[in-house]
C-alpha positions in Angstrom: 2.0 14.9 4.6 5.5 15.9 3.1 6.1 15.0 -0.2 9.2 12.2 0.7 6.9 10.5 2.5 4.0 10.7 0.6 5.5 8.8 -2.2 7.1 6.2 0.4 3.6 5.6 1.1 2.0 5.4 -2.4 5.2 3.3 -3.7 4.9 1.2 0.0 1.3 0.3 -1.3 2.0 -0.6 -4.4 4.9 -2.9 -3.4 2.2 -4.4 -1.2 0.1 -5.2 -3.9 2.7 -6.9 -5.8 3.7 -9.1 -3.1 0.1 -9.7 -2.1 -0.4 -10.6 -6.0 2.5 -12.8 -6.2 2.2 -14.4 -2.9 -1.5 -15.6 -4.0 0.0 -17.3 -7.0 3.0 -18.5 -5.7 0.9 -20.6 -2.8 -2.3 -21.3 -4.9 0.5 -23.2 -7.7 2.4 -24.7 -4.6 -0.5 -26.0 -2.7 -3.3 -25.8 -4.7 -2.6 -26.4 -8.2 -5.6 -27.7 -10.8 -7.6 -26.8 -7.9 -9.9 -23.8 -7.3 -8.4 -20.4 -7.3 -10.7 -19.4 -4.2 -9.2 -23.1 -2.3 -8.4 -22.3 1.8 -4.7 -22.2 0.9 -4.7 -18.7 -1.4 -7.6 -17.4 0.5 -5.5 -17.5 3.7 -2.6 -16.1 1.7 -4.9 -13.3 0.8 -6.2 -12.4 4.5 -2.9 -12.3 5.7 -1.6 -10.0 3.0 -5.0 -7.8 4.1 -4.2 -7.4 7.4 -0.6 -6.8 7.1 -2.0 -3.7 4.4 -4.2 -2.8 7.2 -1.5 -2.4 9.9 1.2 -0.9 7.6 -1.0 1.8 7.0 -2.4 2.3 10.4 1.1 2.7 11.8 2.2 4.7 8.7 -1.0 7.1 8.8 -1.5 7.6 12.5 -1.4 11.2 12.4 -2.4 11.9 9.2 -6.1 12.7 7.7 -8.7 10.0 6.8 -8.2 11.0 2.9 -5.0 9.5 2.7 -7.4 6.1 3.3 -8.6 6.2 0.2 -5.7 6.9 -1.6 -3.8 3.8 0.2 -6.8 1.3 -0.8 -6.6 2.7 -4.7 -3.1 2.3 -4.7 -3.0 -1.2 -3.3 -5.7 -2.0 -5.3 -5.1 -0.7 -8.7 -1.4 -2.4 -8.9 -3.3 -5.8 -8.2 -6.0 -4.7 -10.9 -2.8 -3.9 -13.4 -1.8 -7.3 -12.7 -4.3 -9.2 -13.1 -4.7 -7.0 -16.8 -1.4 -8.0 -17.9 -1.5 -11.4 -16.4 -4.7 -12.4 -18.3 -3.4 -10.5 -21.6 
């Protein structure tokens, strides 16, 4: 993978994890406020925002080796670990 579009695809990642992140909240306080965090509403949220990680990166990485996998899934996942950190701080 060239290096342009090796960070298009880290940075890609992480955007989606920030959106996931903020999508979540923005329908759990919309929807499902003083309820459960894990209510339908945010839980769908979250699906959706899985699958449309799953088919970014399956178009983006169609020719490319299954180790750039991993990094995609560390990626998405670390920027919505980092937020929950600084959200809970």
């Amino acid at each position: 993978m060239k290096s342009r579009k090796h960070s298009f695809f880290i940075l890609s990642n992480a955007i989606l994890g920030l959106i996931t992140c903020f999508s979540y909240l923005y329908v759990w306080l919309t929807y499902a406020f003083m309820e459960s965090m894990l209510s339908w509403q945010p839980l769908v949220t979250l699906v959706f925002a899985m699958v449309v990680f799953f088919l970014w990166n399956k178009w983006l990485l169609l020719r490319e080796r299954r180790k750039y996998w991993l990094q995609a899934v560390f990626s998405y996942g670390a920027t919505i670990v980092v937020f929950i950190y600084f959200l809970t701080k």
